[in-house]
Residue frames relative to the residue before (quaternion, step in Angstrom):
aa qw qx qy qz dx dy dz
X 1.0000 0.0000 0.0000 0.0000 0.00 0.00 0.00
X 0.6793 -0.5431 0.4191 0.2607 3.52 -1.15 1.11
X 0.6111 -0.5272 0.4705 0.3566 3.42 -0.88 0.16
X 0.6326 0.4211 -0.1496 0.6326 3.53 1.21 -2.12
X 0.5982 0.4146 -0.5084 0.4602 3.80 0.02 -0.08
X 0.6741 0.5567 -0.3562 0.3299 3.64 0.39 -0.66
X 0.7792 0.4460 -0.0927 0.4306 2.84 1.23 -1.32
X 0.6261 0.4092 -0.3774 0.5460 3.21 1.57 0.42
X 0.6468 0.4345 -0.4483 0.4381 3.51 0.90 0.17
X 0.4795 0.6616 -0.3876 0.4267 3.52 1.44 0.16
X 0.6300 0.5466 -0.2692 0.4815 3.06 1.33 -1.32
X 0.6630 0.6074 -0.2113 0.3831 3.52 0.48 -1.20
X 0.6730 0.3632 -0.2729 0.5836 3.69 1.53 -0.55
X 0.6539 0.4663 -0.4016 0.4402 3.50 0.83 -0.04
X 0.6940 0.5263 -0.2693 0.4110 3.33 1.15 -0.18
X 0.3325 0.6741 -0.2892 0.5928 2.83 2.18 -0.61
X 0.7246 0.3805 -0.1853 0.5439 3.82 -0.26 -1.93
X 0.6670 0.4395 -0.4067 0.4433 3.98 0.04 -0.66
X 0.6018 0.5463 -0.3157 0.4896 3.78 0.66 -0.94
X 0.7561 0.2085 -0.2356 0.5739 3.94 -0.27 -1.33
X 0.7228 0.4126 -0.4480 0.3265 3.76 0.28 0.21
X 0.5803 0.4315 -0.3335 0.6048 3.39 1.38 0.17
X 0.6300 0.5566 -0.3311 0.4285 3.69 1.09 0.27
X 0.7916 0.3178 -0.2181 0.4741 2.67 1.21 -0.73
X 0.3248 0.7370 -0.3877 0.4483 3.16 1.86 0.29
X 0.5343 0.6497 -0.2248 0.4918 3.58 1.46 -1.15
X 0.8283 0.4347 -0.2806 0.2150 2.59 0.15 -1.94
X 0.4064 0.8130 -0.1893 0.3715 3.07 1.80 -1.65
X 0.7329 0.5154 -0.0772 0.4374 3.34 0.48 -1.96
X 0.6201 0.5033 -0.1095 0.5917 3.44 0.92 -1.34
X 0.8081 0.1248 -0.3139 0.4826 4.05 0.44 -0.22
X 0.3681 0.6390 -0.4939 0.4607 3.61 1.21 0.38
X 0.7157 0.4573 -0.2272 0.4765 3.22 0.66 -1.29
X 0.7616 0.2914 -0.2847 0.5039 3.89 0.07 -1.09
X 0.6024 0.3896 -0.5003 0.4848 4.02 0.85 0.37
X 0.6356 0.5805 -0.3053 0.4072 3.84 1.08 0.31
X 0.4314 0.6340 -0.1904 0.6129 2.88 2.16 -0.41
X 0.7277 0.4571 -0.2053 0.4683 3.21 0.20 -1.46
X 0.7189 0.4072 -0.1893 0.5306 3.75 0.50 -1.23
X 0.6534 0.3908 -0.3679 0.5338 3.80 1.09 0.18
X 0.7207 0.3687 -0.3446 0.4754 3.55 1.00 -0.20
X 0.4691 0.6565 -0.3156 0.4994 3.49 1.49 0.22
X 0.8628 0.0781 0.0158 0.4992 2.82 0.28 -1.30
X 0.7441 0.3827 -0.3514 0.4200 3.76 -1.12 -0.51
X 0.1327 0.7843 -0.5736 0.1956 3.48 0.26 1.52
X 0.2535 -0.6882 0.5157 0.4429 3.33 -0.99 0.47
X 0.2825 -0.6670 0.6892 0.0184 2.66 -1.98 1.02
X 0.8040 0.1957 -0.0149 0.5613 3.66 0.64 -0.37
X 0.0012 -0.7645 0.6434 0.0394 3.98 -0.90 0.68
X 0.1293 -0.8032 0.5815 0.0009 3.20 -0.57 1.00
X 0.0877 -0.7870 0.5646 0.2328 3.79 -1.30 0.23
X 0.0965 -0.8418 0.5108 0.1456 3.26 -0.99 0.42
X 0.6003 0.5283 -0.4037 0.4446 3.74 -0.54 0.95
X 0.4794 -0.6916 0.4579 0.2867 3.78 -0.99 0.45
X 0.2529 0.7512 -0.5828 0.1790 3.37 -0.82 0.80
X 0.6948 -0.5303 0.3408 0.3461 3.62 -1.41 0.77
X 0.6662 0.5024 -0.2806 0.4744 3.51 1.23 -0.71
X 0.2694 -0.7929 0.4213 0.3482 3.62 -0.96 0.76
X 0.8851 -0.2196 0.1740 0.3716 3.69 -1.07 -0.48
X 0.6588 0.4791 -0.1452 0.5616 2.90 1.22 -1.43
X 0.5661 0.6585 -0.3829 0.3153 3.31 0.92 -0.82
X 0.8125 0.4302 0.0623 0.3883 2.77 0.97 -1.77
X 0.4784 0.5943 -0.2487 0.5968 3.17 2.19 0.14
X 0.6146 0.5754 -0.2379 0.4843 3.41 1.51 -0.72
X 0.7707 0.4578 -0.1758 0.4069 2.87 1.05 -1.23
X 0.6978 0.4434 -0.3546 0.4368 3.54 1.04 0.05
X 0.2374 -0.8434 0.3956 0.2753 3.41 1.63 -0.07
X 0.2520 0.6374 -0.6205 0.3810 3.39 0.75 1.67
X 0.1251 0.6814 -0.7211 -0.0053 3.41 -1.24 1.18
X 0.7769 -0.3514 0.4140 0.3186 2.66 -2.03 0.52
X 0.8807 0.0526 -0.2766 0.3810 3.75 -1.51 1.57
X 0.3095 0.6669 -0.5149 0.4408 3.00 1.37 0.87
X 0.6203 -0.6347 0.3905 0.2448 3.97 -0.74 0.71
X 0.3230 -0.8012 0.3955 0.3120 4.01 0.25 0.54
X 0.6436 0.4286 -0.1836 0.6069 3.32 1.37 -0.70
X 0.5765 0.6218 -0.2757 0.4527 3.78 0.43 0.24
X 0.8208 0.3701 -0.1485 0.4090 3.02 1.15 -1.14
X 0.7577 -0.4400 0.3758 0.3016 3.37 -1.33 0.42
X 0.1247 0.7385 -0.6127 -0.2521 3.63 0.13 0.16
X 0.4440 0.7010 -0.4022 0.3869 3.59 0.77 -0.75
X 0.7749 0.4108 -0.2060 0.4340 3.40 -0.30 -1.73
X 0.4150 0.6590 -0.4252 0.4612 3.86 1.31 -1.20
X 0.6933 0.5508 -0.1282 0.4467 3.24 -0.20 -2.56
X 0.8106 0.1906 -0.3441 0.4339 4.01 -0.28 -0.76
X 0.1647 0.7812 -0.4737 0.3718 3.89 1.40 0.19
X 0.9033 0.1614 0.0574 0.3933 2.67 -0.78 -2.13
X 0.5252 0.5245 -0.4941 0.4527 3.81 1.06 0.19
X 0.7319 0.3791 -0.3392 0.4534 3.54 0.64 -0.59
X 0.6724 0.3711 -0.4263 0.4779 3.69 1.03 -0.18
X 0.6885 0.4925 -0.1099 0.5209 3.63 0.99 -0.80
X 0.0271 -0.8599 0.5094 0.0184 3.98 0.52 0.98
X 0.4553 0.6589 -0.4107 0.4357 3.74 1.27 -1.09
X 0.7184 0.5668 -0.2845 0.2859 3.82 0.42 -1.48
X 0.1563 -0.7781 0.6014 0.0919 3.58 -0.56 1.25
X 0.7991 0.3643 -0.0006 0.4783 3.68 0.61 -0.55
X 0.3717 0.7781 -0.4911 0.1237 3.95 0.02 0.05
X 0.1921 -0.5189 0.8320 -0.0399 4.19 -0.72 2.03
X 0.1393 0.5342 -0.8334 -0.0259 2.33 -2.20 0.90
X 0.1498 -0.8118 0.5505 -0.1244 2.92 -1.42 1.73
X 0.3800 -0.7002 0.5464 0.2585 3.12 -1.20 1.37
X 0.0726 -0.7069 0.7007 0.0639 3.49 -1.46 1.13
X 0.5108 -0.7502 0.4133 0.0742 3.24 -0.84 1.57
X 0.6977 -0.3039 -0.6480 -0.0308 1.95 -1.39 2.15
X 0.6932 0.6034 -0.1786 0.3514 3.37 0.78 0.63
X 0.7836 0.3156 -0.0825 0.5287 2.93 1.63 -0.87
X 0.2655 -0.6522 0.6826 0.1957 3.44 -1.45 0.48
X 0.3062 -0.6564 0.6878 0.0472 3.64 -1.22 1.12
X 0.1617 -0.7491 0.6420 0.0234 3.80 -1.16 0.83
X 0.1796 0.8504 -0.4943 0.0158 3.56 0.12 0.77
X 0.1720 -0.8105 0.5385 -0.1533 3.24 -0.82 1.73
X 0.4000 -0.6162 0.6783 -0.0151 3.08 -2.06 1.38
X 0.0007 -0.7539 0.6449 0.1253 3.68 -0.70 0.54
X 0.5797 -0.5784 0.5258 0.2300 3.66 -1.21 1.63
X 0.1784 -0.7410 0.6424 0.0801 3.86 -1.19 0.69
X 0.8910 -0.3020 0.3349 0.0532 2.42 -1.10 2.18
X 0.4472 0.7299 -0.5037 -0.1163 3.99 -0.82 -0.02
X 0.6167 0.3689 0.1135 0.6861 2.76 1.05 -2.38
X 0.1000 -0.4999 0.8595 -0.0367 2.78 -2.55 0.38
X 0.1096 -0.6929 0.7039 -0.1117 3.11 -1.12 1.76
X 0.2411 -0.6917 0.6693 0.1245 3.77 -0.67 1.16
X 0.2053 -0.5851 0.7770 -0.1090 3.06 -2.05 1.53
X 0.6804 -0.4064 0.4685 0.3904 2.98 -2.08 -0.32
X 0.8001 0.3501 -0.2980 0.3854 3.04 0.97 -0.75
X 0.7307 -0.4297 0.0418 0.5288 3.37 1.13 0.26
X 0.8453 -0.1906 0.3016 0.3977 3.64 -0.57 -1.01
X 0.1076 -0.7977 0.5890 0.0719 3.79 -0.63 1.16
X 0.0456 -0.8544 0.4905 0.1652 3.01 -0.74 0.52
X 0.3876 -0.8138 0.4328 -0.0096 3.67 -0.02 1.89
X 0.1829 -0.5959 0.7815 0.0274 3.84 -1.53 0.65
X 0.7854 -0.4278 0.1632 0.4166 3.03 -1.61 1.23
X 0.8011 0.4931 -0.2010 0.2734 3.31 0.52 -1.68
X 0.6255 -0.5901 0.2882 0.4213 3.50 2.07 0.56
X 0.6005 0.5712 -0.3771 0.4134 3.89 1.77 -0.43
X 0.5817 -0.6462 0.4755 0.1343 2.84 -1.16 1.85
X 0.1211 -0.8097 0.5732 -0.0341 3.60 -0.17 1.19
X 0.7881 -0.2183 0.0814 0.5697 4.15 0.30 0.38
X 0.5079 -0.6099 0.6018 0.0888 3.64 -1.46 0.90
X 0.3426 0.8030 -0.4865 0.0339 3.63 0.00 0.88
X 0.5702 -0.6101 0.3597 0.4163 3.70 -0.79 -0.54
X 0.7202 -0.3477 0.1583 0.5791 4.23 -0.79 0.64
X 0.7246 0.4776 -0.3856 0.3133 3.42 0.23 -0.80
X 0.5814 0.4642 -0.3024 0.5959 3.64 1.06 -0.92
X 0.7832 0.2290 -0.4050 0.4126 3.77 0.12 -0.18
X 0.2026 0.8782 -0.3932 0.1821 3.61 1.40 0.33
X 0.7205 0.3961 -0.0139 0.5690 3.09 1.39 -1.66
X 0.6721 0.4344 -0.2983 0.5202 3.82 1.16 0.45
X 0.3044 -0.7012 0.3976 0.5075 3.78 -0.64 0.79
X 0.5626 -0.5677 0.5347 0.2745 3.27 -1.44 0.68
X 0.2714 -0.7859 0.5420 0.1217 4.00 -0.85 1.06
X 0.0039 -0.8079 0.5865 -0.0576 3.90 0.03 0.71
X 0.7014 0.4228 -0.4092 0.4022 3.60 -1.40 1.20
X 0.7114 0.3072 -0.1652 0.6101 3.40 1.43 0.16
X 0.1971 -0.8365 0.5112 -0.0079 2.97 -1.90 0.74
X 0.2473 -0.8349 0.4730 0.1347 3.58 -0.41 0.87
X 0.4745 -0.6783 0.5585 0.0526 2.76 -1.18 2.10
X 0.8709 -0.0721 0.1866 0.4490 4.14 -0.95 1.02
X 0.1815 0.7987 -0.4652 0.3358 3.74 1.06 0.84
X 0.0212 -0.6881 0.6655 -0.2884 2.78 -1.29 2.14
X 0.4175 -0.7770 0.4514 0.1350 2.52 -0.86 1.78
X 0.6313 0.4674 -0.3451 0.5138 3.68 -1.42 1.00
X 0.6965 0.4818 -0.1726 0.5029 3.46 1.61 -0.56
X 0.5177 -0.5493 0.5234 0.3954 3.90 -1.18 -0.37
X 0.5118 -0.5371 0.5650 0.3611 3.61 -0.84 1.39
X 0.0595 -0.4603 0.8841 0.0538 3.70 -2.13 0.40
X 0.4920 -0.6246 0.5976 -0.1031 2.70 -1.36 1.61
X 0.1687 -0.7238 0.6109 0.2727 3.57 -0.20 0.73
X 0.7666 0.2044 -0.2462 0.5567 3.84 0.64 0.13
X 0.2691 -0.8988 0.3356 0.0849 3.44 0.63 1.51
X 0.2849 0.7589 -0.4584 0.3643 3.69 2.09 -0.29
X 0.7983 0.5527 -0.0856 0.2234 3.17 0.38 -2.33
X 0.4530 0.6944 -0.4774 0.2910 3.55 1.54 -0.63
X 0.6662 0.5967 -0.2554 0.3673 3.14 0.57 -2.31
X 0.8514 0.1898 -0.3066 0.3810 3.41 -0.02 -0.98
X 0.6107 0.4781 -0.5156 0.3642 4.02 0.55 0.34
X 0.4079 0.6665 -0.4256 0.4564 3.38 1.58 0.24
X 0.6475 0.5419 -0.1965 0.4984 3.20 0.75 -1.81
X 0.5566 0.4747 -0.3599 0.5791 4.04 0.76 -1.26
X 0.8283 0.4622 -0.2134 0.2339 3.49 -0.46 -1.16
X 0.6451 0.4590 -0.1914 0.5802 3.74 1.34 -0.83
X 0.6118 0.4342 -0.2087 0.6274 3.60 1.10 -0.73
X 0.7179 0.1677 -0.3440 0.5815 3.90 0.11 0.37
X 0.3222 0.6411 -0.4702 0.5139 3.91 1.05 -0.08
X 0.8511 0.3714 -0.0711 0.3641 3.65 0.07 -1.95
X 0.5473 0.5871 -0.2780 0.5277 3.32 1.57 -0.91
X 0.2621 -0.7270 0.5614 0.2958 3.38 0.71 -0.97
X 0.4643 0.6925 -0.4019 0.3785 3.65 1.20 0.83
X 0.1569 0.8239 -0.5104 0.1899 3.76 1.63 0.10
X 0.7556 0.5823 -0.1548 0.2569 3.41 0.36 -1.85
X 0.6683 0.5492 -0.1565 0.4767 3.12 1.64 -0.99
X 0.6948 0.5162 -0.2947 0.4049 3.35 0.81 -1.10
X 0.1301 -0.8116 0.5695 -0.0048 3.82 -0.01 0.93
X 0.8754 -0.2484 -0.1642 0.3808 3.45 1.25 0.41
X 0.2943 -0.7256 0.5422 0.3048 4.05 -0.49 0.98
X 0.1357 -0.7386 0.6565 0.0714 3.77 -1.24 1.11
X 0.0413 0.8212 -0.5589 0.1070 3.59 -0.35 1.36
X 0.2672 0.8085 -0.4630 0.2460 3.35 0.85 1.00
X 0.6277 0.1497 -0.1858 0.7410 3.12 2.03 -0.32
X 0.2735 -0.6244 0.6632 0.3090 3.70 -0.87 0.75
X 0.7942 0.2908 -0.3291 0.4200 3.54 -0.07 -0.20
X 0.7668 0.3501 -0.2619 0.4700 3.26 0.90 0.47
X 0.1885 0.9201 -0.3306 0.0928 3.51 1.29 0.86
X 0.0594 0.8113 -0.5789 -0.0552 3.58 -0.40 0.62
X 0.4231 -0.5745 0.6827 0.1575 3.05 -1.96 0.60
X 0.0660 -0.6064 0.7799 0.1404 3.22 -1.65 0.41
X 0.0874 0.8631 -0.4427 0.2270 3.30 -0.83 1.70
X 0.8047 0.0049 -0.1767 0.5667 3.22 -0.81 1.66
X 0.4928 -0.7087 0.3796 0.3328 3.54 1.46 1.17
X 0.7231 0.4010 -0.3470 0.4427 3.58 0.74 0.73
X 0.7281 0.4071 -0.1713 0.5241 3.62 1.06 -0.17
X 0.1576 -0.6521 0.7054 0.2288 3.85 -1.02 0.23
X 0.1097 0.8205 -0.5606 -0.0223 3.94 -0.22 0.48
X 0.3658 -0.7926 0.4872 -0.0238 3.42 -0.76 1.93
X 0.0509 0.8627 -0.4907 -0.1113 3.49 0.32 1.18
X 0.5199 -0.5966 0.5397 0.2873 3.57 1.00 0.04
X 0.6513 -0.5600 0.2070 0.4683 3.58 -0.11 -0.28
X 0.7173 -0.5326 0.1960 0.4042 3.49 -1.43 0.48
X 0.3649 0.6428 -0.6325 0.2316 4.14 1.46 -0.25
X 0.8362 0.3145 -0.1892 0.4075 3.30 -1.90 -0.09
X 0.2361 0.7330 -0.6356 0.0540 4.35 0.85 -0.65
X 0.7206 0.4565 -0.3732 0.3648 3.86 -0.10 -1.34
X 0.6648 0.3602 -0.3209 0.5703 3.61 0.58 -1.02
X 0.5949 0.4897 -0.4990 0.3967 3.67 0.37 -0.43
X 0.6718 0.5955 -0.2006 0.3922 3.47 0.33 -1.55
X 0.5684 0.4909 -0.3498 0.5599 4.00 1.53 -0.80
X 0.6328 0.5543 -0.3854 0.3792 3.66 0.57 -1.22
X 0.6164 0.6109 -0.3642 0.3379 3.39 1.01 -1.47
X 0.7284 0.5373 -0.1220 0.4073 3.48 0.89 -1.54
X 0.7248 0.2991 -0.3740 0.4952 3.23 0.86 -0.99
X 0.4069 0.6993 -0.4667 0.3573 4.21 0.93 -0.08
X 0.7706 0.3666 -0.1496 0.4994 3.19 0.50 -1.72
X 0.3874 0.7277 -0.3290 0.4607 3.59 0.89 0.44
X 0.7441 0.4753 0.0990 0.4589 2.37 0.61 -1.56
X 0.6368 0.4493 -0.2012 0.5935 3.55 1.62 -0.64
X 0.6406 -0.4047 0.5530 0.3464 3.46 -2.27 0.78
X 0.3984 -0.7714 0.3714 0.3290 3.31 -1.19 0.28
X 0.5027 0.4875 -0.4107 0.5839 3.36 1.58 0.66
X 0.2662 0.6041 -0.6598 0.3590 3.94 0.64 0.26
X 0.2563 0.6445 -0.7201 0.0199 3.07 -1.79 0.88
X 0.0278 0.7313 -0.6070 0.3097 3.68 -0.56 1.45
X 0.6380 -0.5529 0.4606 0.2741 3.30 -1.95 -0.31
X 0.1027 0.8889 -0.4337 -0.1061 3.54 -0.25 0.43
X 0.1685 -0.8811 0.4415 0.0191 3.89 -0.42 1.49
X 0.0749 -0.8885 0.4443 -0.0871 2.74 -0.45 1.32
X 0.1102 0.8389 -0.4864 0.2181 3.25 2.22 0.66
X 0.7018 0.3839 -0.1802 0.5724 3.77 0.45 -1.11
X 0.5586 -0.7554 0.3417 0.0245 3.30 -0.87 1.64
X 0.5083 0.6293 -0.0158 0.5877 2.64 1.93 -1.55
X 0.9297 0.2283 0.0936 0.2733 3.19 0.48 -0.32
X 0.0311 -0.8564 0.5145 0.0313 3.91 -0.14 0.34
X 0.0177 0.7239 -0.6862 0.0694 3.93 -0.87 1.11
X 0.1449 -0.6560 0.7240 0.1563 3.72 -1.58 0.82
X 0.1849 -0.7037 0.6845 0.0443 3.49 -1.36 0.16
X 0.3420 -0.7184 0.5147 0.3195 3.67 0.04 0.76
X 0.6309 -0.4124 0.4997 0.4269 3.41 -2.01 -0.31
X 0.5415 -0.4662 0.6228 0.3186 3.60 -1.39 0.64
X 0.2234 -0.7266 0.5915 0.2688 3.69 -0.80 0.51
């Protein structure tokens, strides 16, 4: 036999030995994997749902509402589909992890939206969080305890959803109004946002003040003037105070 013959039937067994060792390298790979399957669809049922966080809704509620039950597969399920569940039964909820705690349980971990505003409809009362989501439909009394938002209108409004603004200008800045007195810690006071003119916005605040901010530019520095004014006031003063001009802060009693 030839030298080059030799050296091609050498060649040919290494390619041979390279081949069934990369097959079975597969193969190897391929039952590792479908015995990991198997031992996940066996085992690691759920056996327990737990929630964790404070919120108006109770456990069960909120166990119902994701339609997890017990011997359903942790890996299998939906967490997603779970999650859009209990938002659509559970509006209050700003936030909602679910986590898989090995080997049995499923962990719900909830935020609860805050309450602010009340926007009056025909059909009665919304009741809104900073981000404008319409958290429950109620009647004057329930929005009694929330300032009350006036100059706007809500296009086809569903609770659990984001207000639409029939004038869609006006969202941004009751956002901007609403987070900024959120942080201030001035929520309580503001008894009502007037947004019939964006550029001409007034509060009615702490049932003693009309307070013209003009629009929302500059709000923090606006929102200091406010504070350092009333300071600055008797505690029966009751008047206008404009704070449209950043720069600056002026009261004007009430006309007797």
């Amino acid at each position: 036999m030839s030298k080059n013959a030799a050296q091609k039937r050498n060649s040919r067994r290494r390619r041979r030995r390279r081949g069934s060792s990369v097959f079975v390298t597969l193969l190897c790979i391929v039952l590792i994997m479908a015995a990991v399957l198997a031992a996940m669809t066996i085992f690691f049922k759920v056996r327990t749902v737990t929630v964790t966080g404070e919120s108006r809704y109770s456990q069960d509620e909120i166990v119902a509402a994701s339609g997890i039950e017990p011997g359903q597969n942790m890996f299998m399920l939906n967490k997603f589909a779970a999650i859009s569940r209990i938002f659509a039964e559970c509006p209050y909820l700003d936030e909602i992890v679910m986590r898989r705690r090995l080997p049995d349980e499923m962990e719900i971990i909830i935020t609860e939206c805050v309450p602010v505003a009340a926007i009056q409809t025909a059909q009665g009362y919304y009741i809104i969080d900073t981000d404008c989501k319409l958290l429950e439909l109620t009647d004057a009394n329930g929005a009694a305890q929330y300032c009350l938002v006036t100059g706007v209108e809500l296009t086809d409004p569903e609770v659990g959803k984001n207000a639409n603004f029939t004038q869609s200008e006006k969202q941004k800045p009751l956002q901007t109004i609403l987070n900024t007195a959120q942080i201030n810690d001035i929520l309580d006071e503001i008894k009502e946002i007037d947004l019939e003119k964006i550029f001409e916005i007034e509060l009615y605040y702490a049932d003693r003040f009309t307070v013209q901010l003009g629009t929302v530019e500059d709000l923090e520095k606006k929102v200091r003037f406010l504070g350092v004014c009333i300071s600055e006031l008797g505690p029966e003063e009751r008047g206008v105070i404009d704070v449209s001009d950043p720069q600056t802060a002026r009261f004007r009693p009430y006309k007797q």
